[in-house]
DOKE-396313 format. One line per 4 residues: number of its first residue (from 1); their letters; for each residue x, y, z of N, C-alpha, C, O. Coordinates in steps of 0.2 Angstrom, whole numbers, plus 2048, in hexadecimal, padded with zeros to 3 digits. Layout:
NUM	a	X/Y/Z/X/Y/Z/X/Y/Z/X/Y/Z | ...
END
This chain:
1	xxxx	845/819/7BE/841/813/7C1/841/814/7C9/844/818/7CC | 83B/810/7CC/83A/812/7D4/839/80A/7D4/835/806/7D0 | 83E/807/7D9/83D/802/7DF/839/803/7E3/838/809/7E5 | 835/7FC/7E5/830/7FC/7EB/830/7F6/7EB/82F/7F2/7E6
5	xxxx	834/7F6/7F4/835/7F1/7F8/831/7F1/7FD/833/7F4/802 | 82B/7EE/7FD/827/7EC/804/826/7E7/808/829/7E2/805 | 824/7E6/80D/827/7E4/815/820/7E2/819/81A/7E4/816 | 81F/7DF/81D/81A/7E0/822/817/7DC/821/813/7DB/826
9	xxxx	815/7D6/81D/810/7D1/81C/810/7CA/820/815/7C8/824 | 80B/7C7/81F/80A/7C2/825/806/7BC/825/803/7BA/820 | 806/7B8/82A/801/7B6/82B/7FE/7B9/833/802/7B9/837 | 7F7/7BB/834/7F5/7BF/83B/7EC/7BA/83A/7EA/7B6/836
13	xxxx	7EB/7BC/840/7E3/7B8/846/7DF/7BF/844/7E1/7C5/845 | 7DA/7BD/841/7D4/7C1/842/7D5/7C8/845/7D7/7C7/84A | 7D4/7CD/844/7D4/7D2/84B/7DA/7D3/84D/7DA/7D6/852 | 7DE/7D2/84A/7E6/7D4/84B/7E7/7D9/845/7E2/7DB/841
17	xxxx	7EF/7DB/846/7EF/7E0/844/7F7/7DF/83E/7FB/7DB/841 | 7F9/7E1/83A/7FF/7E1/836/804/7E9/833/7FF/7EB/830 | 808/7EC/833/809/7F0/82F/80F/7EF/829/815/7EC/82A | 80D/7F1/824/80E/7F0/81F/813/7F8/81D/812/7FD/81F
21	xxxx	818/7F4/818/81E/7FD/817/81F/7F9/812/81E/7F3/810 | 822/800/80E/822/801/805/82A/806/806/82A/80C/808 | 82F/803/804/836/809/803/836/80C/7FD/838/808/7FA | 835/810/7FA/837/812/7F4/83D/814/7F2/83E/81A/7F3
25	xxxx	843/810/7ED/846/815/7ED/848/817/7E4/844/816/7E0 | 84E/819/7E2/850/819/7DC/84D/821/7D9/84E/826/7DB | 849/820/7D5/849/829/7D3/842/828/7D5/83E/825/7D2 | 843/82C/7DC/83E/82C/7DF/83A/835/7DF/835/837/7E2
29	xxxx	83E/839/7DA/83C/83F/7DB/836/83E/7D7/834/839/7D3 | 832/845/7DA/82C/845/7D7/826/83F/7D8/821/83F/7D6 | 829/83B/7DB/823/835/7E2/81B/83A/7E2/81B/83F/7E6 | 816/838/7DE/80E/83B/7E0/80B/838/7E5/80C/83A/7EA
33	xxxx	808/834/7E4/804/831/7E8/808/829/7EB/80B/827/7E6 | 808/826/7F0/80A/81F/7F1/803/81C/7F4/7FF/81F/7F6 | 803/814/7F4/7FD/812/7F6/7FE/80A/7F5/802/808/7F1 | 7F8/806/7FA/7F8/801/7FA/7F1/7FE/7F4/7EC/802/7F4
37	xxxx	7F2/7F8/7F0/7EB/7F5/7EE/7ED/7EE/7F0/7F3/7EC/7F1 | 7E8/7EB/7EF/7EA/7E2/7F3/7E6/7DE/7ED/7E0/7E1/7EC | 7E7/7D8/7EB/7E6/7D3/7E6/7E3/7CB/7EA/7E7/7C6/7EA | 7DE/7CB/7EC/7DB/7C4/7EF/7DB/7BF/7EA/7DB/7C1/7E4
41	xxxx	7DB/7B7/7EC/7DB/7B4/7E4/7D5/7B4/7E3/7D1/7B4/7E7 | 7D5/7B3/7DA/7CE/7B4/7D7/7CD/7BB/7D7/7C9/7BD/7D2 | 7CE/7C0/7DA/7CB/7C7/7DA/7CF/7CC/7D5/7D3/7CA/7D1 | 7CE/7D1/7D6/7D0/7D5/7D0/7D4/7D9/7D6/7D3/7D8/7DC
45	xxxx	7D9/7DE/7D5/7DF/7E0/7DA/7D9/7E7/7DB/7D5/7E9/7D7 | 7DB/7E9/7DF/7D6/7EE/7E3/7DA/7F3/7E7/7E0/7F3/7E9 | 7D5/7F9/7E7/7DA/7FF/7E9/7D9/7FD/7F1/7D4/7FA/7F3 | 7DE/7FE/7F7/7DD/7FE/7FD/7DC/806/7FF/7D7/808/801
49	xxxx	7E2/808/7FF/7E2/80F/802/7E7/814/7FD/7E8/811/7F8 | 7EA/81A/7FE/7EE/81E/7FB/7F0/823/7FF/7EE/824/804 | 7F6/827/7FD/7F7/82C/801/7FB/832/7FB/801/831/7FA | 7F7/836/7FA/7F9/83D/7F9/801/83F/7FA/802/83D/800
53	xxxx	807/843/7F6/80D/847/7F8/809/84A/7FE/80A/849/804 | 805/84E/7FD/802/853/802/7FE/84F/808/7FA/852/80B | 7FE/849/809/7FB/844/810/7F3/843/80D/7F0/83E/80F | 7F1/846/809/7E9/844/806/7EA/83B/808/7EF/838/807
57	xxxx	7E4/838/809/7E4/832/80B/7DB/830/807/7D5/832/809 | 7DC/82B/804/7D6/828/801/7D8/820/803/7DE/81E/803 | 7D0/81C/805/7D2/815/805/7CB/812/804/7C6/815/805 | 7CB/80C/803/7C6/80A/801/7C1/807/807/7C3/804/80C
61	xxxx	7BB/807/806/7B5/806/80A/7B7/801/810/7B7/802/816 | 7B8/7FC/80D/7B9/7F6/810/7BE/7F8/816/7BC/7F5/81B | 7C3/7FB/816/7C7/7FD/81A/7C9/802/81F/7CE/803/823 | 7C2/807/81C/7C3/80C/821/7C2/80B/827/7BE/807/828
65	xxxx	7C6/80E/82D/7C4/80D/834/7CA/809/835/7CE/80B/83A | 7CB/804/831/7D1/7FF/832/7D8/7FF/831/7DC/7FE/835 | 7D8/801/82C/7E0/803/82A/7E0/80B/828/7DC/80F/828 | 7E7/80B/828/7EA/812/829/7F0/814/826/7F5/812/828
69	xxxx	7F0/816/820/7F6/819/81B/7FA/81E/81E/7F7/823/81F | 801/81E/81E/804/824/820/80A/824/81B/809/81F/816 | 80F/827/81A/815/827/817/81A/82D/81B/817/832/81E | 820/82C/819/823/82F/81B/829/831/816/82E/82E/814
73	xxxx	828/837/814/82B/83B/80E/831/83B/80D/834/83A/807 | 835/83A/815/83E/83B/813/841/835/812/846/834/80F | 83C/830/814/83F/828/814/83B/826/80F/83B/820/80E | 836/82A/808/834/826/804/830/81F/805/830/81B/800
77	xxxx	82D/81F/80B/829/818/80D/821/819/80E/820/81F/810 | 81F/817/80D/816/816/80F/816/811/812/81A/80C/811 | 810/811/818/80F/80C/81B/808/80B/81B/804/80E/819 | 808/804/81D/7FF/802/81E/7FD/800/825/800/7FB/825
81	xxxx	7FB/801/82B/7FA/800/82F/7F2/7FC/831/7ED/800/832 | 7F2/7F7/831/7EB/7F3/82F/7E9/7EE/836/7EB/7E9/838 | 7E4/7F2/839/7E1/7EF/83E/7D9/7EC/83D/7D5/7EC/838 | 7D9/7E9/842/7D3/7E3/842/7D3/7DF/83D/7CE/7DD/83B
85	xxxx	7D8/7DE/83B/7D8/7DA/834/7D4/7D3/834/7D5/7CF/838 | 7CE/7D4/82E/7CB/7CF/82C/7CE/7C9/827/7D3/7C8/825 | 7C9/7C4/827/7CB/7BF/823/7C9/7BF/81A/7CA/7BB/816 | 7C6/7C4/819/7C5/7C8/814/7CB/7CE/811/7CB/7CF/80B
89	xxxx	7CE/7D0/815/7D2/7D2/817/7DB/7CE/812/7E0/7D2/810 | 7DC/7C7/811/7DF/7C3/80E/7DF/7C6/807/7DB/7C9/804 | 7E8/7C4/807/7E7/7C8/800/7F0/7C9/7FE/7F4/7CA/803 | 7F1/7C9/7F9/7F8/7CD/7F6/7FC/7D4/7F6/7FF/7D4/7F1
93	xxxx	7FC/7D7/7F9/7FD/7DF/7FA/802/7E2/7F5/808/7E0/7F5 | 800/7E6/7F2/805/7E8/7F0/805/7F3/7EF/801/7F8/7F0 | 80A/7F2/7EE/80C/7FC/7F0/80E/7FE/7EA/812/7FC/7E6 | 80B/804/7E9/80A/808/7E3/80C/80F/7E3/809/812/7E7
97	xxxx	810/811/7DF/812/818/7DE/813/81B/7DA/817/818/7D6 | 80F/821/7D7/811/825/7D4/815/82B/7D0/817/82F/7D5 | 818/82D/7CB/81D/833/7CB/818/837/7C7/814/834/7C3 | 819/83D/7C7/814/843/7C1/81C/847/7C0/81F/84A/7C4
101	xxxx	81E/845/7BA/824/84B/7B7/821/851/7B6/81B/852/7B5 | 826/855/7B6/822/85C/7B3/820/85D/7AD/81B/860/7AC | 824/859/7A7/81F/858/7A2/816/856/7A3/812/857/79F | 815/854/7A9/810/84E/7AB/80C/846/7AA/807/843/7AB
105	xxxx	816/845/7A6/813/83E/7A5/814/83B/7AD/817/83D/7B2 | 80E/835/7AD/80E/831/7B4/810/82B/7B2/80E/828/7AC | 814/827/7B7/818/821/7B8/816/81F/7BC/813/823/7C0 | 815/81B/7BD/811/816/7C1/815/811/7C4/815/80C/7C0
109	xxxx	818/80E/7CB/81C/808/7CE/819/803/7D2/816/805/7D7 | 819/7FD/7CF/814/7F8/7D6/81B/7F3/7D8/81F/7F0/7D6 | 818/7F4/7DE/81E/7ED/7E5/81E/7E7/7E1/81C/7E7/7DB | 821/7E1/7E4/81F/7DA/7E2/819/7D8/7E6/815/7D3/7E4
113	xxxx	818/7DC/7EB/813/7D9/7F0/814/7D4/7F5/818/7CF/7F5 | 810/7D7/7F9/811/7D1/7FF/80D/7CE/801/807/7D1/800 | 80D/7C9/805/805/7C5/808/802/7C6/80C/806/7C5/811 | 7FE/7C7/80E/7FB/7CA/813/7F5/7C3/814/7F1/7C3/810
117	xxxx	7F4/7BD/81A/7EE/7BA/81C/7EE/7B8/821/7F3/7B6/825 | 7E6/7BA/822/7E2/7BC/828/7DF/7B6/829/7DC/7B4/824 | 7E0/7B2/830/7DD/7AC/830/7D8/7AC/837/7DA/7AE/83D | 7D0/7AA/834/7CB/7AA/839/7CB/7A6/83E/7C7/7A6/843
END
């Protein structure tokens, strides 16, 4: 099993800025990919961003330019670093990680989530 305890949530002003951290710990071997998607009410949970073992980085349209996925491998954490933040922007955050055994079954872990709102 993999813990994820994340951190950084809020409330911030238009145009402001938050970062957001994901600790991973427990059997953290074989960690793939880690990543944020965020859940608005009414909406369906949505990918934000991701980040490859190898740094590969994918995020969704909405927030390229603005936010910035990193992690840091020794410490098992991913970060979100989310500038300009919109009021669209509003939303549940939650952090996601993968494991691929060598068998190649994948396991899949989600945070409890955190809050993140952006007020105009």
């Amino acid at each position: 099993q993999v813990q994820l305890v994340e951190s950084g949530g809020g409330l911030v002003q238009a145009g402001g800025s938050l970062r957001l951290s994901c600790a991973a710990s427990g059997s953290i071997f074989s960690i793939n990919a880690m990543g944020w998607y965020r859940q608005a009410p009414g909406k369906q949970r949505e990918l934000v961003a991701t980040i490859t073992s190898g740094g590969g980085t994918t995020y969704a349209d909405s927030v390229k330019g603005r936010f910035t996925i990193s992690r840091d491998n020794a410490k098992n954490t991913v970060y979100l670093q989310m500038n300009s933040l919109k009021s669209e922007d509003t939303a549940v955050y939650y952090c996601n990680v993968d494991r691929i055994l060598g068998s190649g079954t994948k396991y899949v872990y989600w945070g409890q989530g955190t809050q993140v709102t952006v007020s105009s």
